[in-house]
N, C-alpha and C positions, 0 to 999 in steps of 0.2 A: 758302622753296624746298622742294620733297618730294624726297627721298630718291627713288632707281632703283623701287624695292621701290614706293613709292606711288603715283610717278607711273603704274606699270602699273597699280595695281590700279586708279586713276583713272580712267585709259583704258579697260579692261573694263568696271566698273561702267557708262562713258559708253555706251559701244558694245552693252553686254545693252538698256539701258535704252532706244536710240534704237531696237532691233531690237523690244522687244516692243510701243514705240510707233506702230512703222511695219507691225508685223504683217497687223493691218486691212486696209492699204489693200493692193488687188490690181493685177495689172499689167493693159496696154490688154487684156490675154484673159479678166479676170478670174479668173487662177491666182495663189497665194501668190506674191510674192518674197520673195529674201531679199535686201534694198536695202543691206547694207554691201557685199556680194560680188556686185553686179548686171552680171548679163552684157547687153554691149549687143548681141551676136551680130554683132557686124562684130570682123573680125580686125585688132587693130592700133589699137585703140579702146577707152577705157575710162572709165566715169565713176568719179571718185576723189572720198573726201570723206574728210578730215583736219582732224583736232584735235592742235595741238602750239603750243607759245609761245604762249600766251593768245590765239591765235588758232583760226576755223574757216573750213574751204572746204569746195565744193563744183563740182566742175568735170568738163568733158569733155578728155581727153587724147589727142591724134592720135601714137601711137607707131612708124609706119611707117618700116622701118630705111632707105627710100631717099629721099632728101631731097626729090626731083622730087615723089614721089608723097605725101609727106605736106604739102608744098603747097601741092599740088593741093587736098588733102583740104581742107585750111586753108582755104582761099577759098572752096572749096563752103560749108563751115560757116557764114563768114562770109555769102553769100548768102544764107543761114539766120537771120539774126539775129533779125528782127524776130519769128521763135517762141519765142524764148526768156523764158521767165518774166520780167518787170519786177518788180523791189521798189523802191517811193519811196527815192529817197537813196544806191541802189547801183546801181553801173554794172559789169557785164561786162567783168573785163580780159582781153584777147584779146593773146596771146605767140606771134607766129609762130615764135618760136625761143627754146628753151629748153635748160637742161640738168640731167636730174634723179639722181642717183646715176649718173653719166659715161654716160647713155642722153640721145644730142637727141631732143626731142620739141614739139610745136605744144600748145597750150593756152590754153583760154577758161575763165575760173574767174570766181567771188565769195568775197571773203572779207571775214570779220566780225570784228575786232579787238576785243579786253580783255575778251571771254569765253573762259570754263575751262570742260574738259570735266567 
């Protein structure tokens, strides 16, 4: 088990190193991003990706503080599905209702179990 002290500096190390590997690639405009802190320009919408407990995600998070309209949002998404990236062996969980630090929020994520950052 790491110590506070290490597990951060784990986590940065993880996170310099996944920023200068994604550098390269550019977005649909062909302008740098910067892919940890990736704005998706919709308000209320955000793609998150986490490294904690031997696990990693990557996902889209519907944060719309009125219930009806994050929903909404939800099902749109969901009409969406068959865009989203497939990997053999992993399946899309899709959380109409969640709750993440006392904020409800909708979420379609992947995650990848008993790797470390």
């Amino acid at each position: 088990m790491y110590s506070k002290a290490e597990a951060a500096q784990l986590r940065h190390a993880f996170w310099t190193t996944f920023g200068q590997y994604m550098a390269p690639v550019p977005s649909a405009e062909g302008e740098p991003v910067n892919w940890i802190n990736y704005r998706t320009g919709l308000k209320h919408v955000q793609l998150r990706m986490r490294t904690e407990d031997r696990r990693a995600s990557v996902g889209l998070e519907l944060l719309h503080p009125d219930a009806d309209i994050r929903a909404l949002q939800f099902e749109q998404l969901q009409a969406l599905h068959n865009m989203l990236p497939t990997i053999p062996g992993q399946e899309w969980e899709w959380q109409p209702e969640a709750e993440e630090n006392g904020q409800l929020l909708s979420r379609v994520q992947q995650e990848l179990r008993g790797v470390s950052p």
